[in-house]
N, C-alpha and C positions, 0 to 999 in steps of 0.2 A: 146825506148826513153821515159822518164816521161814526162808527161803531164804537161805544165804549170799551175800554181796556180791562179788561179782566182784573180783579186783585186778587192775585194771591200770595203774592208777600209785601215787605213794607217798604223797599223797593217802587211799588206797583201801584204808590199812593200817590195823591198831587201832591207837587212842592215836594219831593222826597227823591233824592238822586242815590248814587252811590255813598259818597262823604259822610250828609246825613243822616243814612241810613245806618254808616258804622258808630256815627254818635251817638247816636237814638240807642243803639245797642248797648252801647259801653256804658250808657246811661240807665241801662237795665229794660229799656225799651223793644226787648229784642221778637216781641211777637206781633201782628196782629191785633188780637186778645187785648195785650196788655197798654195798646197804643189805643184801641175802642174804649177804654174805662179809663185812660188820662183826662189830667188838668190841661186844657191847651197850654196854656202860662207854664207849664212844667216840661213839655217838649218845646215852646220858644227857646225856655231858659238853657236847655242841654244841647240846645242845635247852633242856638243863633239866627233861626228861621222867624219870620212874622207871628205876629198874635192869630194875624186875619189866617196865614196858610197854615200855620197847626192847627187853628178850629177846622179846617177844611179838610187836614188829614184824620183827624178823630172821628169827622162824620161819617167819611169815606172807606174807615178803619168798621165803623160800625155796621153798616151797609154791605160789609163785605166778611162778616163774619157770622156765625149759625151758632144757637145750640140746639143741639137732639136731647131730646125726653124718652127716657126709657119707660115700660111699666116694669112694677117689682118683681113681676113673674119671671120679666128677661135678665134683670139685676141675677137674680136669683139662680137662672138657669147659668148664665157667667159666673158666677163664685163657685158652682158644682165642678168647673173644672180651672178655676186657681188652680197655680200653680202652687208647690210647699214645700219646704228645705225639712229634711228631718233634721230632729236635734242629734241622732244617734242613741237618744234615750228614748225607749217606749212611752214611759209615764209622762214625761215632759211633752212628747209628741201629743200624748193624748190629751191632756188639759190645755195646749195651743190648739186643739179641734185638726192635727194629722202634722203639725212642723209648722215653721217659720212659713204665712204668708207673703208671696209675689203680691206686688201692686199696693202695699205699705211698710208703715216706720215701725221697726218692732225696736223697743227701748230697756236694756237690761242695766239697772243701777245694782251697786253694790256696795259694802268696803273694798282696801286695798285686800287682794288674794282670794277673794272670793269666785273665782271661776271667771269672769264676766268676758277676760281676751282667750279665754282656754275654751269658752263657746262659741267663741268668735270663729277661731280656728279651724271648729271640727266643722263651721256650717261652710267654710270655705273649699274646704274636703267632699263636702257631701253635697254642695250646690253641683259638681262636677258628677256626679252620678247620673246617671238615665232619667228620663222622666217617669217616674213607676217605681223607680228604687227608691227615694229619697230623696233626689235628684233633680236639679232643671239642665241638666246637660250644657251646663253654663259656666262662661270664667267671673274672674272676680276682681274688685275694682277697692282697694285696701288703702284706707287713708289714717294711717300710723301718726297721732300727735303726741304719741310719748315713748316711741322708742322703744316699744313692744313689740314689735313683729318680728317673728323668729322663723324663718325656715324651714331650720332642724325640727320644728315642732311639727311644721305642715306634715314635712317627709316619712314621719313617724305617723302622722296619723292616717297620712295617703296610703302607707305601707299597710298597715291593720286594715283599711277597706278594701285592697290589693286594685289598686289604681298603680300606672307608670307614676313612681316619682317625682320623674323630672319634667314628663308633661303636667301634673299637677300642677307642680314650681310654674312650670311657663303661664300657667294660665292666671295666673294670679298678678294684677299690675299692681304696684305697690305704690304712693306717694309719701314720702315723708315731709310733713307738713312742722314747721318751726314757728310758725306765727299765724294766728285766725287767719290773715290775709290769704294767706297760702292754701290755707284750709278749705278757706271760701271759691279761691279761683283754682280749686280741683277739682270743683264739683260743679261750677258755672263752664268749666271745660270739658267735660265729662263725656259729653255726647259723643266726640267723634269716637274715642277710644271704644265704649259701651258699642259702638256700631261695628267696628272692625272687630273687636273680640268676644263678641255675645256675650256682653256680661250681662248676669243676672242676679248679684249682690252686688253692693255695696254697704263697705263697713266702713264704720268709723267710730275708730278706737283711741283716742274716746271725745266725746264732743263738744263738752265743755273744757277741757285741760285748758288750752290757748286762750280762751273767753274768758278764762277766772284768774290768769295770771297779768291778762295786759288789760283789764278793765276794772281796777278794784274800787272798792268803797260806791259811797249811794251816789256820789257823782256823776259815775260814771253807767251808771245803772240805765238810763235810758237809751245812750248811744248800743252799750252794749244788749242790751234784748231787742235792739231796732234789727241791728249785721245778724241775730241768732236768728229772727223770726224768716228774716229773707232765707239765709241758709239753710233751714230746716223744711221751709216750701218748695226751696229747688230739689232736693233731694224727693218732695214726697210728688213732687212733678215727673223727675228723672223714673221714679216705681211706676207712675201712671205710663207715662208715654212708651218708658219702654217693656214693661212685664214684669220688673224685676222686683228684686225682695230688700230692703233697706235693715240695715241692723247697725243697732247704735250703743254704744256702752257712756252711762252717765258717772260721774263721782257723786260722792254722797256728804250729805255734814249731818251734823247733829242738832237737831230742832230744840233748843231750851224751853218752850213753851210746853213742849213733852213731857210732864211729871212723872206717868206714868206708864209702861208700854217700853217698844222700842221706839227712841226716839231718831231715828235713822229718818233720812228725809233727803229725795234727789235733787240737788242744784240745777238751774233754769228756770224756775218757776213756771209758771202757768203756760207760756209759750211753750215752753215741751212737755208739758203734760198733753196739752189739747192735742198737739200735733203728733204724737206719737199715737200710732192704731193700736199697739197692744205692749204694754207695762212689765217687766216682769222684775223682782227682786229678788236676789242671791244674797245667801247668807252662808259664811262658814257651818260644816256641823261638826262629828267628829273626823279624826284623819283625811281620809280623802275626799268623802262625803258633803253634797253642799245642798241648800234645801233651797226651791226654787219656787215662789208664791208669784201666781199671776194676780197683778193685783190691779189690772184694767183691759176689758175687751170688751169690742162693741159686739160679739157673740157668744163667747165664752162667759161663764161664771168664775168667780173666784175661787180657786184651788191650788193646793201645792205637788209639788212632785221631788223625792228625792234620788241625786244624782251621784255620781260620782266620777271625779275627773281620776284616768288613769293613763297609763304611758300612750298609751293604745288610742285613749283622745274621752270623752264623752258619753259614758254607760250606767245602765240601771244600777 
């Protein structure tokens, strides 16, 4: 009797050739995983394969995939040595529990000139540092959807932590995204680039911009937090799989139901609140001065820290 065929990719399924295998992907079908928790009827429809051979590869898909259960103790012993971008600010470092964690979405909303891409910046700077300085000795994967991304700024703040310049510059790939579309398929491409240049951030500055401009009114409200929720799980996929540290800058509007208080409130709703691991809010103070309230971690308590953006990049 032959011996069954191993599975290990989707490929490696009955009824699954090469063809589609690219369909099934294009179709978002692109793991395993995500083919064991399919609708048969939903890999028919994206293939053009049988009802009867997609129920066959789901089973198959199932059969061929684990999951491992940790105890807390080993959770536990794996977060002692996360990875963590310093902010370049002490205090800010200290109420994120040591910098920006590796292996999630860390989400800073704001107004317009509140610090939120001049943070961006310095952790782009500073992800490139050692591991022990501040550092994941890693490049950077910068997804620009408003025309913010500046250079001059890096090289200035690369200079201040006496980094090569221009190796800084090289390590930083930059996407200029002009429409969600683009936005979306920088980050569903992501992998190879993330392999070849050890990134270890990814930014995206900022992540609603594209979403709030080509999705308006309550119409369009469903289609639009359908494309945000997929993109904001790949991205928290891309932190799992590969180690790295996700940092996102939101816009903000004003809540009228807010009589009282600051009525500032970040766009996305509920989808990026859940999905984002740790919250932070910037706020103008005086001159260069900006005050930074964390206002969600699943281990930190709520606190502020105030900062101050200087030429130099990101200081107490």
């Amino acid at each position: 009797m032959a011996k069954e065929k191993s599975i290990k990719s989707i490929e490696d399924l009955p009824g699954i050739g090469p063809t589609t295998a690219e369909k099934l992907k294009a179709s978002g079908f692109d793991s395993l995983d995500s083919i064991a928790v399919a609708v048969p009827s939903d890999l028919a429809d994206a293939t053009g394969m049988s009802l009867e051979a997609a129920k066959k590869a789901v089973e198959a898909a199932k059969q061929a995939t684990t999951l491992e259960f940790s105890s807390a103790s080993e959770v536990y012993e794996r977060r002692k040595v996360l990875g963590r971008i310093s902010t370049g600010a002490a205090s800010l470092d200290e109420i994120l529990g040591g910098g920006v964690e590796a292996n999630g979405i860390t989400e800073v909303y704001g107004k317009f000139a509140s610090g939120k891409t001049q943070l961006g910046f310095q952790l782009c700077v500073n992800v490139q540092l050692p591991v022990g300085k501040g550092g994941l000795d890693g490049g950077v994967l910068f997804i620009d959807t408003e025309g913010t991304f500046r250079p001059e700024r890096i090289e200035a703040i690369a200079k201040a932590a006496e980094l090569d310049t221009a190796k800084a510059l090289d390590n930083i790939s930059v996407v200029r995204a002009v429409s969600s579309d683009q936005q979306i398929l920088a980050i569903e491409r992501a992998d190879k680039t993330i392999k070849e240049k050890n990134i270890k951030l990814v930014v995206v500055d900022s992540l609603m911009s594209l979403f709030r401009s080509e999705y308006p009114g309550r119409g369009a409200l469903g289609e639009r937090q359908q494309k945000l929720n997929a993109h904001i799980h790949k991205l928290q996929s891309l932190a799992d799989s590969h180690g790295l540290a996700v940092y996102i800058t939101n816009q903000v509007m004003d809540n009228p139901a807010i009589l009282f208080g600051d009525p500032t409130t970040p766009v996305g709703g509920n989808i990026v609140a859940h999905a984002a691991t740790t919250r932070l809010y910037m706020r103008k103070s005086k001159e260069e001065k900006r005050i930074v309230r964390l206002v969600d971690s699943p281990s930190m308590p709520e606190a502020e820290a105030v900062i101050k953006i200087t030429p130099n990049g990101i200081r107490d």
